[in-house]
VEXKOLZA-8473 format. One line per field, with one value per residue (C-alpha): residue number from 1; residue in three letters; x, y, z. Coordinates in nm, 3 decimals, always signed. Example, Ala and Ser with C-alpha at 12.3 -4.5 7.8 and 13.67 -1.06 7.14 Angstrom:
<rs>
n c(1;2)
res c(ALA;SER)
px c(+1.230;+1.367)
py c(-0.450;-0.106)
pz c(+0.780;+0.714)
</rs>
This chain:
<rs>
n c(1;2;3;4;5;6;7;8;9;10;11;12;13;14;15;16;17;18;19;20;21;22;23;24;25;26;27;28;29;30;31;32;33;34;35;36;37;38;39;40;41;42;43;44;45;46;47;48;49;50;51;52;53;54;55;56;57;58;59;60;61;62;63;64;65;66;67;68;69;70;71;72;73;74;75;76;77;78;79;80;81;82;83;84;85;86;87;88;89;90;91;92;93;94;95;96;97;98;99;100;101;102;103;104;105;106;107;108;109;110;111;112;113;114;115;116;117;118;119;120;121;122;123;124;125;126;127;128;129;130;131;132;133;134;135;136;137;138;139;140;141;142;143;144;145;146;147;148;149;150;151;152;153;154;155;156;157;158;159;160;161;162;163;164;165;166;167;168;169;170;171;172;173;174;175;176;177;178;179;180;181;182;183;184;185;186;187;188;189;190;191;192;193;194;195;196;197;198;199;200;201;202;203;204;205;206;207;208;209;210;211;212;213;214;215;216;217;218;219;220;221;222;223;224;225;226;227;228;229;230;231;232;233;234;235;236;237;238;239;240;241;242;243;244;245)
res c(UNK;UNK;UNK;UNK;UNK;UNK;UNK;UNK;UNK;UNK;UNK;UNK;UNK;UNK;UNK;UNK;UNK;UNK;UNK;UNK;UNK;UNK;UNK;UNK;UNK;UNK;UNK;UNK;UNK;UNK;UNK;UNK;UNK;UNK;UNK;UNK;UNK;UNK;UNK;UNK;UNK;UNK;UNK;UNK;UNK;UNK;UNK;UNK;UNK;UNK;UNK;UNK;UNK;UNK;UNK;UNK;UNK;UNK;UNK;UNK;UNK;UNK;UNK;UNK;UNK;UNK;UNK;UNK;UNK;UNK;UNK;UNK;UNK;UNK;UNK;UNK;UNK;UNK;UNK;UNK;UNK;UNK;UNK;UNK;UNK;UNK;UNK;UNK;UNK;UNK;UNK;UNK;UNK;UNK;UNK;UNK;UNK;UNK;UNK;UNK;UNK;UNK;UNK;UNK;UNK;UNK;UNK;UNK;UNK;UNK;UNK;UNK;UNK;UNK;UNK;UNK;UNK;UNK;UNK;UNK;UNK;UNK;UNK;UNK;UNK;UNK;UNK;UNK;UNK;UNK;UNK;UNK;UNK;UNK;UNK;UNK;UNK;UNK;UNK;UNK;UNK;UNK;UNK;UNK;UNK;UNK;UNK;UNK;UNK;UNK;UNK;UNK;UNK;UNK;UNK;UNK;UNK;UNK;UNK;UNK;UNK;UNK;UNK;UNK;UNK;UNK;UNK;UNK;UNK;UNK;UNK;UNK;UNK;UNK;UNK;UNK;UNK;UNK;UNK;UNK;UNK;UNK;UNK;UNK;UNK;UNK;UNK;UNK;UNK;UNK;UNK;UNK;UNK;UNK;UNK;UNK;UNK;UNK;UNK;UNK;UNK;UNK;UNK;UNK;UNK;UNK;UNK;UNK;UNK;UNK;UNK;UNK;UNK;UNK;UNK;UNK;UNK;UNK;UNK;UNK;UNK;UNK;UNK;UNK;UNK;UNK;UNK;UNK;UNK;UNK;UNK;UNK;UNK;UNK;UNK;UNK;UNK;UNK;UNK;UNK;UNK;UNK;UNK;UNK;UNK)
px c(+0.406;+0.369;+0.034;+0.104;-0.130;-0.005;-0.299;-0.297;-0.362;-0.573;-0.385;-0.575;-0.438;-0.040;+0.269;+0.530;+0.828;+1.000;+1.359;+1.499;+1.760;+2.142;+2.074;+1.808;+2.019;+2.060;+1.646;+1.485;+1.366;+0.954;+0.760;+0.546;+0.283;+0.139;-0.206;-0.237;+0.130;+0.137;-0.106;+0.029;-0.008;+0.123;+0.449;+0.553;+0.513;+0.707;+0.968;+1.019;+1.031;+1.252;+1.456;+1.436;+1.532;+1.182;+1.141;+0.851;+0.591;+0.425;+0.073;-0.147;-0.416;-0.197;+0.090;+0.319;+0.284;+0.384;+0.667;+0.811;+0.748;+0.985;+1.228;+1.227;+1.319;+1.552;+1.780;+1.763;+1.846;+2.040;+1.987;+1.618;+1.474;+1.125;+0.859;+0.562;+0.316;-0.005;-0.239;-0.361;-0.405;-0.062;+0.107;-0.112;-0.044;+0.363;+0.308;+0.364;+0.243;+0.006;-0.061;-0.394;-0.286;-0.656;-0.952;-1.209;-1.479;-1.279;-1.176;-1.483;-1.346;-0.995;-1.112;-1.288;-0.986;-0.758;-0.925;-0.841;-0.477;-0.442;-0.553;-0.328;-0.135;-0.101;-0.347;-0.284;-0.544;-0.461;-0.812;-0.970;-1.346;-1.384;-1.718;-1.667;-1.661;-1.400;-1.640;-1.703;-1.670;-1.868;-1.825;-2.102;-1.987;-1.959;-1.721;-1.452;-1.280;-1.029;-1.282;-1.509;-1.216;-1.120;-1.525;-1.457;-1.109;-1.211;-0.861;-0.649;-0.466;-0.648;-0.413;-0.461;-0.124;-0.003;-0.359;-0.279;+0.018;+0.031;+0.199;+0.428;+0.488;+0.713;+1.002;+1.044;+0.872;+1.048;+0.882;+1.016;+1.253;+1.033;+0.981;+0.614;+0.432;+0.254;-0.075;-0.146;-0.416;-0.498;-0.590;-0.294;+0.023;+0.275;+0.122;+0.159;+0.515;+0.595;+0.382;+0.565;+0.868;+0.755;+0.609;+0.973;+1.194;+0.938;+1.080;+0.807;+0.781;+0.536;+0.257;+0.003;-0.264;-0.535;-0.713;-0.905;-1.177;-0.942;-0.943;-1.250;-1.045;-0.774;-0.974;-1.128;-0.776;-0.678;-1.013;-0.911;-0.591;-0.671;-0.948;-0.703;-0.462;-0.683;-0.778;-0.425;-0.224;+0.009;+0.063;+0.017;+0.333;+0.191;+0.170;+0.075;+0.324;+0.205;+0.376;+0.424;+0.620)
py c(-2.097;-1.833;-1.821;-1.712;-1.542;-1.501;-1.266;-1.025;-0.690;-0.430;-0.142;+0.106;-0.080;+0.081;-0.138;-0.024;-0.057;+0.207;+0.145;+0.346;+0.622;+0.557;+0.901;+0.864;+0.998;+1.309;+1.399;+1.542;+1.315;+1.276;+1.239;+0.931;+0.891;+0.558;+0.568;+0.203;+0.133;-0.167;-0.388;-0.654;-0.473;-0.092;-0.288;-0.453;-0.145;+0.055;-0.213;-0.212;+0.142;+0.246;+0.096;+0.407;+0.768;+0.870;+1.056;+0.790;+0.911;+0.590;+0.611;+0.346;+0.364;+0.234;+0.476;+0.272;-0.013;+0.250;+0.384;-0.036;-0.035;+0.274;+0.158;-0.159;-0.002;+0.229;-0.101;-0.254;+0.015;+0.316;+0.552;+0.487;+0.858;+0.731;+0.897;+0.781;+1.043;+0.996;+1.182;+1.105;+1.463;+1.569;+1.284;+1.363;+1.774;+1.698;+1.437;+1.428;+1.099;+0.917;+0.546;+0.468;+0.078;+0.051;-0.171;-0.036;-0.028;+0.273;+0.458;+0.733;+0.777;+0.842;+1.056;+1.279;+1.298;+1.350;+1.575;+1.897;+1.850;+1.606;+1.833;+1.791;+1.481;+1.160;+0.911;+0.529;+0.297;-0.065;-0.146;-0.508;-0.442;-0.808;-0.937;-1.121;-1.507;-1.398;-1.495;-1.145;-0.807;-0.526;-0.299;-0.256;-0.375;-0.061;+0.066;-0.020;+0.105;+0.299;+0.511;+0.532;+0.676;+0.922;+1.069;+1.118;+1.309;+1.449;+1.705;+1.461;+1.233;+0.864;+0.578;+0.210;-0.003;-0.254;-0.435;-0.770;-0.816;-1.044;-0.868;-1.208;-1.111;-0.776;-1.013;-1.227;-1.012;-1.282;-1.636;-1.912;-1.765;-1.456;-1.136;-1.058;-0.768;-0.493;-0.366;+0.004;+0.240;+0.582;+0.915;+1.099;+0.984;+1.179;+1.045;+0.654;+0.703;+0.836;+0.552;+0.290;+0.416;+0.307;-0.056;-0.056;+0.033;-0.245;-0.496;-0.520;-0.504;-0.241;-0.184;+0.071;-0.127;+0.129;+0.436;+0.488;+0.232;-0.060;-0.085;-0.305;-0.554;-0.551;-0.561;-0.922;-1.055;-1.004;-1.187;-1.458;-1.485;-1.518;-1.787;-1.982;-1.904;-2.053;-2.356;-2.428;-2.358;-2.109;-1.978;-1.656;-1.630;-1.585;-1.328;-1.229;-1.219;-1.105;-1.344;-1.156;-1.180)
pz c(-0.343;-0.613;-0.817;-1.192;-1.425;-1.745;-1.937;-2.254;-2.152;-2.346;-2.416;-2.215;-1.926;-1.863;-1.713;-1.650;-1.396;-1.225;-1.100;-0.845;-0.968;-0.819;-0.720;-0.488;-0.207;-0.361;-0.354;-0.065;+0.143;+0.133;+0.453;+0.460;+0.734;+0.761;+0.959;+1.138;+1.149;+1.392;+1.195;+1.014;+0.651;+0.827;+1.023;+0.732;+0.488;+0.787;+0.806;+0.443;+0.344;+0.626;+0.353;+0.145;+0.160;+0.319;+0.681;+0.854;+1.099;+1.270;+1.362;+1.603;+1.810;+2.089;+2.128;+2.285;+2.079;+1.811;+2.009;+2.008;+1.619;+1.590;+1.820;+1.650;+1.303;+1.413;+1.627;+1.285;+1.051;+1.259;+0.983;+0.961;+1.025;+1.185;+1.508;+1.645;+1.646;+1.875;+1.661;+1.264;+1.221;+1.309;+1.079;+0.802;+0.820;+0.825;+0.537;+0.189;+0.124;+0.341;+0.347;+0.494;+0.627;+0.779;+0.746;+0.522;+0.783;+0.963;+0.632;+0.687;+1.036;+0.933;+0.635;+0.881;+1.041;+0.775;+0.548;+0.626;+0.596;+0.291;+0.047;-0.280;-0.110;-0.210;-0.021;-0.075;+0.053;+0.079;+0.199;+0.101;+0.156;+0.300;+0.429;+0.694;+0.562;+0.309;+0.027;-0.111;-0.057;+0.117;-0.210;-0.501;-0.825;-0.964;-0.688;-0.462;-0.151;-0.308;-0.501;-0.215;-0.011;-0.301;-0.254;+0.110;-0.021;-0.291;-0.267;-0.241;-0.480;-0.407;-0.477;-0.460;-0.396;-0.143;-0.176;-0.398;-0.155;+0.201;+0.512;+0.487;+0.149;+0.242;+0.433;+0.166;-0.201;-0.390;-0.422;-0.574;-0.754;-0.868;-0.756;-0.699;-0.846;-0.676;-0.874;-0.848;-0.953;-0.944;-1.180;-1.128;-1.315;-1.140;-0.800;-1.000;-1.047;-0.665;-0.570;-0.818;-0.647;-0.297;-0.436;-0.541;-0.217;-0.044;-0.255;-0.519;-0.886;-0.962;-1.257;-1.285;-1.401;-1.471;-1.335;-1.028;-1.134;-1.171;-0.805;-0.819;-1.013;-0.764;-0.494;-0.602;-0.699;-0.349;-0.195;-0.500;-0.333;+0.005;-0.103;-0.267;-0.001;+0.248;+0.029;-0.019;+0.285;+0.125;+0.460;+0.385;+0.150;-0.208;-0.476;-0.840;-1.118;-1.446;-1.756;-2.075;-2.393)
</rs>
């Protein structure tokens, strides 16, 4: 089942859709290293942008676990360039784009980690800050976990993406008959349209919906959609889709 809101905008909000150039191929491939790979979220964000024309570097707490993931892409796509790399440091420093598929309770840890070496790099979190009945999140009002993350980073380029989206969602990103969109935020446009990019290859239909701030918003669409999700037995297999004229 696919849950529809159909909603005027205001106009400091920006959508917009970036389709991937025919000439893709012809770009140098970016590095992507995605910290917590073998969660649901990080697999299925592996899985799916092994798709693209992007070198992967697979990072777990469980090496071997992350050595299966990569072994697993690479059966199914041949040409998929993808390691597991044992260390969050080490991804991060050969990275141009890191995806922080973590829990928000560990995203100080892996900040400390991380810092040193994502300087000027993009940083997406896909963090929910969930309390743990699913009836609200850990987050102030007047923040969220994205911004939080971008204090503990204050070099890099913070962007949220991948959040309003289930793991189930990235096998099959179009739901009765529609393909679901993929909310992002962040400051830095150039970093919003590399990021739009990837929300594309994974199937998605991107839109920047806002700056940093609008991460609050998406943050309680997502713990909407996994109430309603759990009210109504949508096993996991649901999505936004923004209706407009």
């Amino acid at each position: 089942m696919l849950f529809l809101v159909s909603t005027q905008w205001n106009e400091v909000w920006i959508a917009r859709t970036f389709v991937l150039s025919n000439t893709t191929d012809m770009q140098t491939k970016q590095t992507i290293s995605i910290i917590g790979s073998t969660g649901n979220m990080g697999s299925a964000i592996a899985k799916s942008l092994a798709k693209g024309n992007y070198r992967l570097l697979l990072c777990a707490g469980k090496q071997n676990s992350a050595d299966a993931l990569a072994k697993e892409i690479q059966d199914n796509n041949p040409t998929a360039e993808v390691e597991a790399i044992d260390c969050s440091y080490n991804a991060s420093w050969e990275a141009d784009i890191i995806i922080a598929a973590i829990p928000f309770g560990i995203e100080k840890e892996i900040a400390g980690k991380i810092s040193e070496v994502a300087n000027q790099k993009i940083v997406i979190s896909i963090a929910n800050p969930l309390n743990t009945s699913y009836d609200g999140l850990l987050t102030a009002s007047d923040t969220s976990a994205a911004e939080e993350l971008q204090k503990l980073l204050p070099n890099s380029k913070v962007i949220k993406a991948f959040n309003t989206t289930f793991a189930a969602d990235f096998s099959q990103p179009v739901i009765d008959g529609k393909q679901a969109d993929s909310f992002i935020a962040g400051n830095d446009l150039e970093a919003l349209e590399t990021v739009s990019e990837l929300v594309a290859t994974a199937g998605f239909n991107p839109v920047i919906a806002g700056d940093l701030s609008v991460s609050r918003t998406l943050e309680q669409m997502q713990l909407l959609l996994i109430t309603l999700n759990m009210k109504n037995s949508y096993n996991w297999l649901a999505g936004w889709k923004l209706l407009h004229n």
